[in-house]
One Martini backbone bead per residue (centre of mass of N, CA, C, O) as a GRO file, in nm:
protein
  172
    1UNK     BB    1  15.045   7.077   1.763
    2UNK     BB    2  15.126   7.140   2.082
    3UNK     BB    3  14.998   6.966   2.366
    4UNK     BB    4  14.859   6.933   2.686
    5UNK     BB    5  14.774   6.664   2.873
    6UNK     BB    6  14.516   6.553   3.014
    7UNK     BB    7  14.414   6.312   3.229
    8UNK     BB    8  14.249   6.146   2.990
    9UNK     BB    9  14.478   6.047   2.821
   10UNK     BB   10  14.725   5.908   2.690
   11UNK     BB   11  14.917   5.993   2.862
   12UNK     BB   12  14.801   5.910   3.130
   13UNK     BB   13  14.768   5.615   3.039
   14UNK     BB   14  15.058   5.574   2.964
   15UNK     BB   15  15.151   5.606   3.300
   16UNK     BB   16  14.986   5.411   3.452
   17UNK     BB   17  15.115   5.172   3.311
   18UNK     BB   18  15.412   5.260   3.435
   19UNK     BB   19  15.384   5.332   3.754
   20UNK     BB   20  15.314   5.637   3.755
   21UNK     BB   21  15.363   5.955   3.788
   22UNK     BB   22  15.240   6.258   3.649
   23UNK     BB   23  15.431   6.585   3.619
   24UNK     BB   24  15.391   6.618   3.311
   25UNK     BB   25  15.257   6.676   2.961
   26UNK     BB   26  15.318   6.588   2.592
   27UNK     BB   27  15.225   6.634   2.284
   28UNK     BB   28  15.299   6.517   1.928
   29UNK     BB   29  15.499   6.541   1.642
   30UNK     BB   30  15.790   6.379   1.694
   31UNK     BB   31  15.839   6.246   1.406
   32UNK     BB   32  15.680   6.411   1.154
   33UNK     BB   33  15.423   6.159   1.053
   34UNK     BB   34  15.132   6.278   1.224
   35UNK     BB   35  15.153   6.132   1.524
   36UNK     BB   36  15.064   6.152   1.851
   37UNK     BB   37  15.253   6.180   2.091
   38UNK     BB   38  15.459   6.143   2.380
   39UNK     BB   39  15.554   6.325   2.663
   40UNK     BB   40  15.729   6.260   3.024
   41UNK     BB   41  15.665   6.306   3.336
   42UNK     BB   42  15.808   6.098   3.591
   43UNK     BB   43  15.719   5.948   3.918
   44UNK     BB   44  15.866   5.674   4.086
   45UNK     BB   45  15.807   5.739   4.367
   46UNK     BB   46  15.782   5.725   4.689
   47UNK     BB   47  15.500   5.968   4.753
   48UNK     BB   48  15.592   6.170   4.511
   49UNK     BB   49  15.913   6.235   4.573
   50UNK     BB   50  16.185   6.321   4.401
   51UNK     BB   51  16.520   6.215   4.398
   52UNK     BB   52  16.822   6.107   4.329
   53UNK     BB   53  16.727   5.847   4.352
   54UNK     BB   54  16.451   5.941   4.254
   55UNK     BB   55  16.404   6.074   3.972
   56UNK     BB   56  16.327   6.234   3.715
   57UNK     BB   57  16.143   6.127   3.423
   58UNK     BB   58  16.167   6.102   3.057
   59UNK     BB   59  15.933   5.990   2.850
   60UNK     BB   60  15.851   5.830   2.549
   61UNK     BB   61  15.568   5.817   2.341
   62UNK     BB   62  15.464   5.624   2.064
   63UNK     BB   63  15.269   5.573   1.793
   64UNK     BB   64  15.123   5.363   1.638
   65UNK     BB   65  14.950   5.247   1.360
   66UNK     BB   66  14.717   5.160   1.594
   67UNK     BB   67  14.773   5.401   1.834
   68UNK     BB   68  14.941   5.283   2.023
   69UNK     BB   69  15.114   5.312   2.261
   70UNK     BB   70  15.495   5.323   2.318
   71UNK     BB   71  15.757   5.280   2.458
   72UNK     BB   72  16.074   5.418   2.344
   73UNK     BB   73  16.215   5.608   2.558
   74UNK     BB   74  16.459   5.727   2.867
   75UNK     BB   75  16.535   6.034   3.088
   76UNK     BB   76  16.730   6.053   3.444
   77UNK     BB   77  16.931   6.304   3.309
   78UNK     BB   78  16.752   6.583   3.279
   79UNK     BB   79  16.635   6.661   3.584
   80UNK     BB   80  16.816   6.777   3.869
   81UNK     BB   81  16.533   6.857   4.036
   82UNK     BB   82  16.280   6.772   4.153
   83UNK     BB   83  16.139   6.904   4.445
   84UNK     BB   84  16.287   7.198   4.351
   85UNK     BB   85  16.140   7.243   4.068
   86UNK     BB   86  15.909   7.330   3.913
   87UNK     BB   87  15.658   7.320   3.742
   88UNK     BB   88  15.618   7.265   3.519
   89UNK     BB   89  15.744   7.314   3.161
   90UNK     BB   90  15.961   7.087   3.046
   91UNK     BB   91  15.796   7.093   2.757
   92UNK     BB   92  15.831   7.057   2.421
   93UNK     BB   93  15.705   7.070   2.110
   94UNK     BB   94  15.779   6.948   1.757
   95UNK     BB   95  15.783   6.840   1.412
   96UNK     BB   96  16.055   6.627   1.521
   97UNK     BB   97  16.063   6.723   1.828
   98UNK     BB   98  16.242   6.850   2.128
   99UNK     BB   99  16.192   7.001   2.473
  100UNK     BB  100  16.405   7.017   2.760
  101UNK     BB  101  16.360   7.224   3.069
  102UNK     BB  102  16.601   7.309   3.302
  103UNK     BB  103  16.461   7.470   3.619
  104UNK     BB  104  16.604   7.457   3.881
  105UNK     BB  105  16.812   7.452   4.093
  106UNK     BB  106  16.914   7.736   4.083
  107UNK     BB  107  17.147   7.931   3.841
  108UNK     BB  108  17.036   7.728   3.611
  109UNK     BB  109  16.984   7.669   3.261
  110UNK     BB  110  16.798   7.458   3.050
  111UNK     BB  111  16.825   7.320   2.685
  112UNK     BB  112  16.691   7.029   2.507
  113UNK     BB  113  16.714   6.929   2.180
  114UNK     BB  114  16.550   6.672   1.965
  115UNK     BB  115  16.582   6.521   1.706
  116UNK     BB  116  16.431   6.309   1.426
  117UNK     BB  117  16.581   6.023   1.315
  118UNK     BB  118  16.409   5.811   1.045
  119UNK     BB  119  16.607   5.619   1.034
  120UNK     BB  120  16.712   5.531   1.303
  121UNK     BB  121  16.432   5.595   1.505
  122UNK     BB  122  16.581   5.846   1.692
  123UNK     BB  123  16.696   6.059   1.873
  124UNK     BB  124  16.886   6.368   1.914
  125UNK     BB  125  17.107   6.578   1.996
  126UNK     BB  126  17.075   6.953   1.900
  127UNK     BB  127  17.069   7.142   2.100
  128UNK     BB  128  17.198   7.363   2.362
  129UNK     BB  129  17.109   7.537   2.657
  130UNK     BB  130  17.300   7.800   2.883
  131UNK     BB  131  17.239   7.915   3.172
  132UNK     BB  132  17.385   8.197   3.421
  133UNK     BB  133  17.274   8.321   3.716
  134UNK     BB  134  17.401   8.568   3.985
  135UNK     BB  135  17.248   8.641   4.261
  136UNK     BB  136  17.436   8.913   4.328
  137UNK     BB  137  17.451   9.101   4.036
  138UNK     BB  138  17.340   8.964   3.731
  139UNK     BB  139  17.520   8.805   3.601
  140UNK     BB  140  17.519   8.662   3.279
  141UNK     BB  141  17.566   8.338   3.095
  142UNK     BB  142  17.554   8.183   2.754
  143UNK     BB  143  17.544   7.866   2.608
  144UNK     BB  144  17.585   7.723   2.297
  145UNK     BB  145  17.523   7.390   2.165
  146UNK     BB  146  17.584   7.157   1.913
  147UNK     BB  147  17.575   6.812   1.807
  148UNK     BB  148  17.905   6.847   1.782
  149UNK     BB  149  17.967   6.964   2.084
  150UNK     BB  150  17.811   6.667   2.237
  151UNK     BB  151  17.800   6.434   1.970
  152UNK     BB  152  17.461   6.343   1.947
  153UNK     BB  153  17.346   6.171   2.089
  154UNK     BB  154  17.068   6.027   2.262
  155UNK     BB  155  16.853   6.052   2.427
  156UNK     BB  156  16.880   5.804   2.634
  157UNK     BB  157  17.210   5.883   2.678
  158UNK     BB  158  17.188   6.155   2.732
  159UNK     BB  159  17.436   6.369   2.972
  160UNK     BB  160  17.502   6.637   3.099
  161UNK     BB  161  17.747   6.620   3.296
  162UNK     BB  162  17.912   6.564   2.964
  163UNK     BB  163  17.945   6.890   2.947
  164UNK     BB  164  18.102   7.140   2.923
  165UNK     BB  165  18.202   7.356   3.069
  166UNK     BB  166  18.142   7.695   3.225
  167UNK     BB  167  18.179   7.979   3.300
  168UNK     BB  168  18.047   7.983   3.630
  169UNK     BB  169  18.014   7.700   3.675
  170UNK     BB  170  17.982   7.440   3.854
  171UNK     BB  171  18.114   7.108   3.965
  172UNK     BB  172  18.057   6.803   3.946
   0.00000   0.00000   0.00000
């Protein structure tokens, strides 16, 4: 069962050792293996305010054998904006996957889920999940791709810029 991570976590202090802010984090069993992994959302700018130059990004820390995290993987083109998003809640886990959530400025919200491939050793992206809504009328739209629709990308690769677009969507 995944849990958020208290301060005084393996989640906060492998955050501490990679030199940044921990804005979210979440624990559990990443791998399916049974050790509890960590899942963060990590602010690297000076003064802990994420902007486009300095992104909020998402690290993997994996648990090794000896207990000890390792960072394992990140990706800093999954949340849109820093400044503007809501305040944590952007991580889910379950046994062998994750997800993550953006529900940023804008009248977009998405979610990520990576499944774990236990051959090759990394997550890919398994299922995408993107609504709009629009602020003028309350007319929803929403758009749900599996990882052949997406591509199957790895968690470090995957970018959403790079989704087919979508009725309703504003143009990157």
């Amino acid at each position: 069962m995944a849990q958020h991570a208290p301060d005084g976590s393996t989640a906060a202090l492998a955050a501490a050792a990679l030199g940044a802010k921990v804005v979210d984090s979440i624990m559990g069993d990443l791998t399916g293996e049974g050790r509890d992994d960590a899942l963060l959302v990590v602010d690297r700018a000076r003064g802990g305010m994420a902007s486009a130059r300095h992104p909020l990004e998402v690290v993997l820390m994996r648990r090794e054998a000896d207990g000890r995290p390792r960072r394992t993987a990140a990706n800093a083109r999954l949340l849109s904006c820093g400044p503007c998003a809501t305040t944590g809640g952007w991580l889910r886990a379950q046994a062998g996957s994750f997800t993550v959530v953006d529900a940023g400025a804008g009248e977009m919200r998405a979610e990520y889920r990576f499944d774990y491939d236990r051959h090759a050793r990394v997550w890919h992206v398994a299922h995408v999940s993107r609504r709009i809504v629009d602020p003028h009328t309350g007319h929803e739209r929403q758009q749900e791709l599996s990882a052949r629709d997406v591509g199957g990308a790895s968690f470090a690769r995957f970018d959403p810029a790079r989704l087919p677009v979508f009725d309703g969507e504003k143009s990157k």
